[in-house]
C-alpha positions in Angstrom: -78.1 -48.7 67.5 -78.1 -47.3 64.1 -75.5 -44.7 65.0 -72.9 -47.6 66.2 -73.6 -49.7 63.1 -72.8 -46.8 60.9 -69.8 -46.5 63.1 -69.0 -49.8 62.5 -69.7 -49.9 58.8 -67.0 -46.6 58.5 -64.6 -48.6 60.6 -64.6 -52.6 58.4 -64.7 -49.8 55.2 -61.6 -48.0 56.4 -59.9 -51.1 58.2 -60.2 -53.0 54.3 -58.1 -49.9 52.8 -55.2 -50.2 54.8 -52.3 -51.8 53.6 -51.7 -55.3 54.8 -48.6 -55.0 57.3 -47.8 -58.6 57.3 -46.3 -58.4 54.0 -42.9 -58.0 53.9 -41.3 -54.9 52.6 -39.4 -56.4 49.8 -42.7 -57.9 48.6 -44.6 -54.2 49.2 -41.4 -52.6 47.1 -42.4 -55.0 44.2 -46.0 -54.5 43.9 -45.2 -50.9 43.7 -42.6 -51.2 40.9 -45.8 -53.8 39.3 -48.0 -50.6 39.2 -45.7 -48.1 38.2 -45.0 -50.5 35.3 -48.8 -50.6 34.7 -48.9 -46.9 35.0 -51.0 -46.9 38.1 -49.0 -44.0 39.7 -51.3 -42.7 42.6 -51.4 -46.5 44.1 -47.5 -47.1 43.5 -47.0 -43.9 45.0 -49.1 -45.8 48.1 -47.1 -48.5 47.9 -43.8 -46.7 48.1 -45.0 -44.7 51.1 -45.4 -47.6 53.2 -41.8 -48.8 52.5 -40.2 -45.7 53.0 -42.2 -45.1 55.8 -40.6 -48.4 57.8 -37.7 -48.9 55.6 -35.6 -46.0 55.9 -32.2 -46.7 56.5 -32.5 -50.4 54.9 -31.9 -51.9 51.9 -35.6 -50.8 50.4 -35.2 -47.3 51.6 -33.5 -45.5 48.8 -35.5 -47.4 46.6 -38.5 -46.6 47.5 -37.5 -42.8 47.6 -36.3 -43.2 44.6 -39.3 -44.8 42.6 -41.8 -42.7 44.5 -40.2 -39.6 42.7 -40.3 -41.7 39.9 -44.2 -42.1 39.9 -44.4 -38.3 40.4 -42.4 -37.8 37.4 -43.8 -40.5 35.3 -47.5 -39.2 36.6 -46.0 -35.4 35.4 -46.5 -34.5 38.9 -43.0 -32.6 38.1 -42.6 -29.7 41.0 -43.6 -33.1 43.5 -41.2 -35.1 41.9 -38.4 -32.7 42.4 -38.9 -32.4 45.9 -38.8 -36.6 46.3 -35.4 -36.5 44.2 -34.1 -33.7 46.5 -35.3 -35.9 49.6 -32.6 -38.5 48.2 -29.7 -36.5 47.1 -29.8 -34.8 50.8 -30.3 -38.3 52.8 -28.8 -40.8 50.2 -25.7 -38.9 49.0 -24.4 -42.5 48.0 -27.1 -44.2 46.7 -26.7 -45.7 43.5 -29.9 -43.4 41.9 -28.3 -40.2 43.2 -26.8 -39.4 39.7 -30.3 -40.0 38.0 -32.4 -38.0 40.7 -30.1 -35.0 40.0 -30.5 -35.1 36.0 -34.1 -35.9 36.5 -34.4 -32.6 38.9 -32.8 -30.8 35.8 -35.5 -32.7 33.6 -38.3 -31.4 36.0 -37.5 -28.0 36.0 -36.7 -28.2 32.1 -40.3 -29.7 31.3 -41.7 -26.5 33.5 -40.4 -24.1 31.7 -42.9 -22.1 30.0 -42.5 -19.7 26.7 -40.5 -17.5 26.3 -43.1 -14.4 27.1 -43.8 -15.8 30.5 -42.1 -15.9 33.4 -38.8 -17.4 33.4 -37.7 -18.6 36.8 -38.2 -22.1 36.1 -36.1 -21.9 32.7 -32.9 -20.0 35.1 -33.5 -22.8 38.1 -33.5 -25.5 35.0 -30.2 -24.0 33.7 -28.7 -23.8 37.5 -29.4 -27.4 38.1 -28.1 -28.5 34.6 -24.5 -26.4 35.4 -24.2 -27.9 38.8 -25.2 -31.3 37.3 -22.2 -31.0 34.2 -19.8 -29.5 36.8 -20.6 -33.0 39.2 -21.2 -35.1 36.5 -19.1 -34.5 33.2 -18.5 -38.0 32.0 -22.5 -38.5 32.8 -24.3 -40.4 29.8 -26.4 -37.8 29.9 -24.0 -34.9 28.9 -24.9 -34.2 25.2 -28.9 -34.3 26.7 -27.9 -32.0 29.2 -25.9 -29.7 26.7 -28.9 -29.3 24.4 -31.4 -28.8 26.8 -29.1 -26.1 28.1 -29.1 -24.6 24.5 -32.6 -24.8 23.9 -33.2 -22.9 27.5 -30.5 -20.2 26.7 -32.2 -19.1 23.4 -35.3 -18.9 25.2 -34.2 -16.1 27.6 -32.3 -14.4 24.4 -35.1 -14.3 22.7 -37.4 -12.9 25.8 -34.8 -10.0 25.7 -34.7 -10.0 22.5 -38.4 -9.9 22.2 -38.3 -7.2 24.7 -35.7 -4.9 22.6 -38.4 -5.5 20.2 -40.9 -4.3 21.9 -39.2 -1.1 22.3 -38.0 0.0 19.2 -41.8 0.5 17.5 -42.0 2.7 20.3 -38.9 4.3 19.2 -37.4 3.5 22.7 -34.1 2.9 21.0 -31.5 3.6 24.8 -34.1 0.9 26.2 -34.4 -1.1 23.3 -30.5 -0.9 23.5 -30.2 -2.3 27.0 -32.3 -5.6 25.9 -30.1 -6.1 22.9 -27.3 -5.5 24.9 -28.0 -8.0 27.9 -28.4 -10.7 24.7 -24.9 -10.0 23.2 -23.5 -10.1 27.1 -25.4 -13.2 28.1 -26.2 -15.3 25.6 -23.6 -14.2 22.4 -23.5 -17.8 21.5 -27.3 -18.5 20.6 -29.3 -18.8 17.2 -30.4 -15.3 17.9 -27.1 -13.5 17.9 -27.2 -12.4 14.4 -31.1 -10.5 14.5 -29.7 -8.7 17.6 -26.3 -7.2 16.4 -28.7 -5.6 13.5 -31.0 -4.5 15.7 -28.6 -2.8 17.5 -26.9 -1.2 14.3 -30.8 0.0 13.1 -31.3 1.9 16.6 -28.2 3.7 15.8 -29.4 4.7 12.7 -32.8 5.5 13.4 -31.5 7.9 16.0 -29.5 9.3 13.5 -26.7 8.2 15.2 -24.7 6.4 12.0 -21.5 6.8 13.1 -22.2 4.9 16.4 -24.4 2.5 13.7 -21.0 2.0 11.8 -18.6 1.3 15.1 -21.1 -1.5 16.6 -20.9 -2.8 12.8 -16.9 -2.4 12.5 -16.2 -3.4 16.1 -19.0 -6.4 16.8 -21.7 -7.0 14.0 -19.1 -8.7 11.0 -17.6 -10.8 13.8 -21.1 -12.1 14.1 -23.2 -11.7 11.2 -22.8 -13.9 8.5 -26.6 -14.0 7.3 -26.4 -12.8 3.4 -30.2 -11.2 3.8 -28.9 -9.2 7.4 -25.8 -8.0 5.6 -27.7 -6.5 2.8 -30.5 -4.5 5.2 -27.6 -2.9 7.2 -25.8 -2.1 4.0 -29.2 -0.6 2.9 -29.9 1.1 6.3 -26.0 3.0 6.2 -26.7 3.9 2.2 -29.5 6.2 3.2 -28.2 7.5 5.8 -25.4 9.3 3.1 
């Protein structure tokens, strides 16, 4: 007897969790947009479930996909949130939240990006997204927010090569250091870097004793670049001991 009333005590406890199916979906959609507003993301999250679960393919459906992402987001759940938003873009290609799931799948991958000295596969997936997202999207309220971000995520892989070139030249790895510089000028000319770069390049030269290779990258690529006052005067120190 004591086993079947623990039995039954587990079954009115789980019975009083579930969701109450008699209420209509419209009504379940609103009490989950009621906690997200309060900030109650794991039970909206609940909420949302159930609709999609039984509303797919009705009026609620893309709705509730698209809040449930929301509450991820919201709740910085923001690799779970992505792949809610991608559920909707692949089902719901005209759903009126399609534009905002792609820019917040952008904003996902954005937020994980770590520094610069770690690994940078979220920053590259971030900037993927955001290209795809201008080239669908270019008269998007969002495009001056998504042309920053891409800015900000563009000097932070210059500056991991640039780090890198770093990194080689105190251990007077100058070909090396040379390939890191390099990959900066190729890729990412246009960042706030640009300048440090093009001189670092110019001091391998000449601490290889290389000036006349120090000089060309200075003729042919550094003046285009360098306008800095305090970089101008170190290479024009480096090439006057070099004589």
């Amino acid at each position: 007897m004591k086993y079947l009333s623990f039995i039954l005590v587990i079954f009115v406890g789980c019975s009083s969790s579930l969701l109450d199916e008699s209420i209509p979906l419209a009504d379940r959609l609103k009490i989950g947009m009621d906690l997200l507003d309060q900030e109650k993301f794991v039970k909206a999250q609940g909420e949302f479930k159930y609709v999609l679960s039984r509303g797919t393919g009705t009026d609620y459906g893309d709705d509730a996909q698209f809040f449930l992402a929301e509450s991820y987001f919201l709740n910085q759940e923001y690799m779970l949130s992505i792949q809610e938003y991608e559920n909707l873009t692949r089902k719901m290609a005209f759903s009126p939240y399609f534009e905002k799931s792609r820019f917040r799948i952008c904003e996902a991958y954005r937020i994980e990006s770590p520094n610069y000295y770690n690994d940078q596969s979220y920053t590259e997936k971030a900037l993927e997204r955001y290209r795809e997202f201008l080239d669908d999207f270019p008269e998007s309220e969002n495009s001056q927010v998504v042309t920053e971000s891409m800015n900000v995520l563009r000097n932070k892989l210059a500056k991991k090569l640039y780090e890198t070139g770093i990194l080689y030249m105190k251990m007077d790895e100058f070909e090396p250091a040379r390939m890191s510089f390099n990959a900066v000028i190729d890729q990412y000319y246009d960042t706030d870097i640009i300048e440090k770069v093009h001189f670092e390049v110019i001091k391998s030269y000449a601490k290889e004793g290389n000036s006349l290779k120090a000089e060309k990258h200075w003729v042919d690529k550094g003046q285009s670049y360098i306008s800095n006052e305090e970089i101008i005067n170190e290479i024009t120190e480096l090439f006057s001991t070099k004589e």
